[in-house]
PATI-30855 format. One record per residue: residue number from 1; residue in one letter; chain; x, y, z of N, C-alpha, C in turn. Coordinates in nm, 2 decimals. Layout:
PT seq type mol n_east n_north   n_up ca_east ca_north  ca_up c_east c_north   c_up
PT NUM    A   A      X       Y      Z       X        Y      Z      X       Y      Z
...
This chain:
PT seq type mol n_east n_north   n_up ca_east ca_north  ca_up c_east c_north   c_up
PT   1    X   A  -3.36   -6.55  -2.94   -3.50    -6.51  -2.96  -3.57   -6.52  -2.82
PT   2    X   A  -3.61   -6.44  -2.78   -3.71    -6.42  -2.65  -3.87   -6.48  -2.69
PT   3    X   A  -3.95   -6.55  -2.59   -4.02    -6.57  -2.62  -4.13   -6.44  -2.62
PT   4    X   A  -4.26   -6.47  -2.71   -4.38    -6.38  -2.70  -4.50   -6.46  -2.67
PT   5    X   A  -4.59   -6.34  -2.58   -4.75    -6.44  -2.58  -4.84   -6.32  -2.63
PT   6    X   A  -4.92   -6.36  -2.62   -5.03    -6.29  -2.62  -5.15   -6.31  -2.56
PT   7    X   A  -5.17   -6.18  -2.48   -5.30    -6.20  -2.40  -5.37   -6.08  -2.35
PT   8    X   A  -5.41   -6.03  -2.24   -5.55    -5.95  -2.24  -5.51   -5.89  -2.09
PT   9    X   A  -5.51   -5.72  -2.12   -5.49    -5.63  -2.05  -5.60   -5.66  -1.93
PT  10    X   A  -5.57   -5.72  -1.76   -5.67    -5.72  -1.68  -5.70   -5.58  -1.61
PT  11    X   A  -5.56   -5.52  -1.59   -5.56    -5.43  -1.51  -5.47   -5.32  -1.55
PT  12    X   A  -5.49   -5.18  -1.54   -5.37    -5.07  -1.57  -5.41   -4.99  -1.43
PT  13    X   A  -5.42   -5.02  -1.35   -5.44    -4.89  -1.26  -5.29   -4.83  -1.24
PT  14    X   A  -5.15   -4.92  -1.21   -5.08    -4.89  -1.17  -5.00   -4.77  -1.28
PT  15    X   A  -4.90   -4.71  -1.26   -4.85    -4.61  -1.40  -4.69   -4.72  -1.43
PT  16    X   A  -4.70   -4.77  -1.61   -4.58    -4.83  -1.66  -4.61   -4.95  -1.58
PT  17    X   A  -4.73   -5.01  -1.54   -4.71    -5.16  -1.50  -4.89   -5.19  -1.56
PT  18    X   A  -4.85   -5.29  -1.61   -5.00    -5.40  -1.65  -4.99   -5.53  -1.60
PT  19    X   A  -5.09   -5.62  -1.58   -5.17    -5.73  -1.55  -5.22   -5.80  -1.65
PT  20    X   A  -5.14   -5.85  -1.71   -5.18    -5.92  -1.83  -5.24   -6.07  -1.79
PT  21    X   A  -5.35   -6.09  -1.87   -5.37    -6.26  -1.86  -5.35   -6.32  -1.96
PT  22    X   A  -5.30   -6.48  -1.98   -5.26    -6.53  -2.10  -5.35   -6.68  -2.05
PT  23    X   A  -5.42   -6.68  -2.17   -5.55    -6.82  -2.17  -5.49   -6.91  -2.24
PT  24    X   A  -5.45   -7.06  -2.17   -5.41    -7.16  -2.32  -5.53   -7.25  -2.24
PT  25    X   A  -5.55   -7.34  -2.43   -5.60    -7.45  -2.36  -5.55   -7.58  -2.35
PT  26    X   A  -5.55   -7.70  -2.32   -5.47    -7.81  -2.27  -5.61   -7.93  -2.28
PT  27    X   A  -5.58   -8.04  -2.35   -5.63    -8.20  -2.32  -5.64   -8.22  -2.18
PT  28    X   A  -5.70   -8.31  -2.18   -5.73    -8.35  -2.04  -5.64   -8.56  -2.07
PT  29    X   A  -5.55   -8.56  -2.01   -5.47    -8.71  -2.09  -5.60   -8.83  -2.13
PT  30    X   A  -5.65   -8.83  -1.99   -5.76    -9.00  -2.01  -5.90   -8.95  -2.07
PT  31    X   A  -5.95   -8.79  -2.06   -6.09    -8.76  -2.08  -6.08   -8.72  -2.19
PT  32    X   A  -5.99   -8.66  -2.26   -6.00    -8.57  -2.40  -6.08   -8.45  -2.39
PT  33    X   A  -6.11   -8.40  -2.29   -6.19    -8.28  -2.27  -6.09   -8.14  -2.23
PT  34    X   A  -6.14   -8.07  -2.33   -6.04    -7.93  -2.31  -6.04   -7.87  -2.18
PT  35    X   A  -5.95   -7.80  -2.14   -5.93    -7.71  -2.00  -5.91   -7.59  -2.01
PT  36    X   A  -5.95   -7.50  -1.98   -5.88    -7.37  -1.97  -5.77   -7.33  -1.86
PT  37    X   A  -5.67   -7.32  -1.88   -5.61    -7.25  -1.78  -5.52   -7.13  -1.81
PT  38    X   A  -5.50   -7.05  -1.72   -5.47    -6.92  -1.72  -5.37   -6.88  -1.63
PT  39    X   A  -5.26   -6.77  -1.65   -5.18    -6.73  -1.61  -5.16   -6.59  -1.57
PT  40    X   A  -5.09   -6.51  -1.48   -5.11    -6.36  -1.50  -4.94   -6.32  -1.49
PT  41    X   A  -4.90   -6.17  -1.55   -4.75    -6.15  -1.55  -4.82   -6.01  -1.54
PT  42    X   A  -4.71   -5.98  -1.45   -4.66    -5.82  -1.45  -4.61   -5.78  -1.53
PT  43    X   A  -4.65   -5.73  -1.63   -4.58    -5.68  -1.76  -4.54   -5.49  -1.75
PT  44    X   A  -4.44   -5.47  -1.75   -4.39    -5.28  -1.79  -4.43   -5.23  -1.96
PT  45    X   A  -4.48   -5.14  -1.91   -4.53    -5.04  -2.05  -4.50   -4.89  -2.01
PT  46    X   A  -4.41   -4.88  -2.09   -4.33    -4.75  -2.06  -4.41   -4.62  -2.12
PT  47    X   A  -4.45   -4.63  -2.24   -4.52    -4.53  -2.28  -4.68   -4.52  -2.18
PT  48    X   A  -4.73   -4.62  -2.16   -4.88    -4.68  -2.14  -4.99   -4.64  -2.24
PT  49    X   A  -4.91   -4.78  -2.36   -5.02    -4.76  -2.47  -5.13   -4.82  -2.46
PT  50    X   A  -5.12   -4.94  -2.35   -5.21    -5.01  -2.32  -5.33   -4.97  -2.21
PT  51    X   A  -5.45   -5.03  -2.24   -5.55    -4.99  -2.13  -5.62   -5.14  -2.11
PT  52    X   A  -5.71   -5.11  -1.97   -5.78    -5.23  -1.97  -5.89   -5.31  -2.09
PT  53    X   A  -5.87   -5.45  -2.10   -5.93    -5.50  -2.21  -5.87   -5.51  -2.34
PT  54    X   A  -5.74   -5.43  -2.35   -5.67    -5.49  -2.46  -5.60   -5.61  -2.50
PT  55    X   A  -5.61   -5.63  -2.64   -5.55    -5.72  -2.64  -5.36   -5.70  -2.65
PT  56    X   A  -5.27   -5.77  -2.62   -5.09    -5.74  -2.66  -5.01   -5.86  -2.62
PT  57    X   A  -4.93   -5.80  -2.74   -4.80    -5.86  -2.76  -4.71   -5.85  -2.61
PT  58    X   A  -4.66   -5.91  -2.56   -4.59    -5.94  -2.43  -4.46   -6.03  -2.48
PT  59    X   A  -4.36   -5.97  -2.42   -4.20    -6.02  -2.47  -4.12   -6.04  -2.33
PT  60    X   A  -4.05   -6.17  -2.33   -3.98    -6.18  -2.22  -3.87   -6.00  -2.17
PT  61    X   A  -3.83   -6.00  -2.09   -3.74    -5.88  -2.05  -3.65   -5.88  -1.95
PT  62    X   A  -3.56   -5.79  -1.91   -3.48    -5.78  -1.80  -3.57   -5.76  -1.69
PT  63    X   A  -3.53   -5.80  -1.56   -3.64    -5.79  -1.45  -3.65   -5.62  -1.41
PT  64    X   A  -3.72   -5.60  -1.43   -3.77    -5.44  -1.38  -3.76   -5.39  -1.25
PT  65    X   A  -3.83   -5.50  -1.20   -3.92    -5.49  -1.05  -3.92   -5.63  -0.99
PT  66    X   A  -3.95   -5.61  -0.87   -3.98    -5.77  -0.77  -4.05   -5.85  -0.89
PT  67    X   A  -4.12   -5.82  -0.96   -4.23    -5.93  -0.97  -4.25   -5.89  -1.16
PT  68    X   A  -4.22   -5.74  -1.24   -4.16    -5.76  -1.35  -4.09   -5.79  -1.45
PT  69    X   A  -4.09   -5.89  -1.54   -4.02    -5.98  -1.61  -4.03   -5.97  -1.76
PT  70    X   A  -4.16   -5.94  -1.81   -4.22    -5.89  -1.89  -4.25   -5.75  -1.93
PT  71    X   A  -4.26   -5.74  -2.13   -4.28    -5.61  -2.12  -4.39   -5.60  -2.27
PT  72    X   A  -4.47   -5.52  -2.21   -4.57    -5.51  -2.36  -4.50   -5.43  -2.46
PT  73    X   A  -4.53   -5.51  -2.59   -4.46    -5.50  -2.71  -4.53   -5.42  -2.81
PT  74    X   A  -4.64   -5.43  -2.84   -4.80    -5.38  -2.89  -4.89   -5.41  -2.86
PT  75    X   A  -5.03   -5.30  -2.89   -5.12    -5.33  -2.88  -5.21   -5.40  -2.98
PT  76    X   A  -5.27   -5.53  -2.98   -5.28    -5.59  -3.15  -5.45   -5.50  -3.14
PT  77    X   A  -5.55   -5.51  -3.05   -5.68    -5.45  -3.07  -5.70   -5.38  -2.98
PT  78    X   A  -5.83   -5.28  -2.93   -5.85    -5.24  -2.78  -5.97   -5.29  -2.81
PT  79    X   A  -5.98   -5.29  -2.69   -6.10    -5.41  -2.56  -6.17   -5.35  -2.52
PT  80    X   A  -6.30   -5.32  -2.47   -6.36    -5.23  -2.35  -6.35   -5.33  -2.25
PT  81    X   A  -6.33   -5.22  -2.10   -6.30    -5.28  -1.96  -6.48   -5.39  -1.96
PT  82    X   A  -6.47   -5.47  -1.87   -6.56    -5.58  -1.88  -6.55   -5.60  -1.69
């Protein structure tokens, strides 16, 4: 089973490559106060069903590219660019 995340189309300028961000949140151990932290992946989209501001499904993959690892799976909503 490959893992999935989900998260939010930052960037499409490139063609069959996206900028996905993925937002978790995390405790803080001694304060109990939430954290946001954030990640970004090169994700490949072969069709390019995705645009900036969407939300998607992201699935681990064979490496594409230098920095390609990831590959968008669906789009669950669309987003306007922000």
């Amino acid at each position: 089973m490959r893992k999935r995340l989900i998260g939010r189309v930052l960037q499409d300028k490139n063609p069959k490559t996206r900028i996905v961000e993925i937002m978790r949140f995390i405790m803080h151990p001694r304060y109990k106060k939430f954290l946001r932290r954030r990640r970004k992946f090169h994700c490949h989209d072969e069709k390019n069903i995705s645009k900036a501001g969407d939300r998607v499904v992201i699935e681990e993959a064979r490496p594409f590219s230098k920095l390609k690892r990831w590959k968008v799976v669906k789009v669950l909503n669309e987003g306007s660019e922000q």
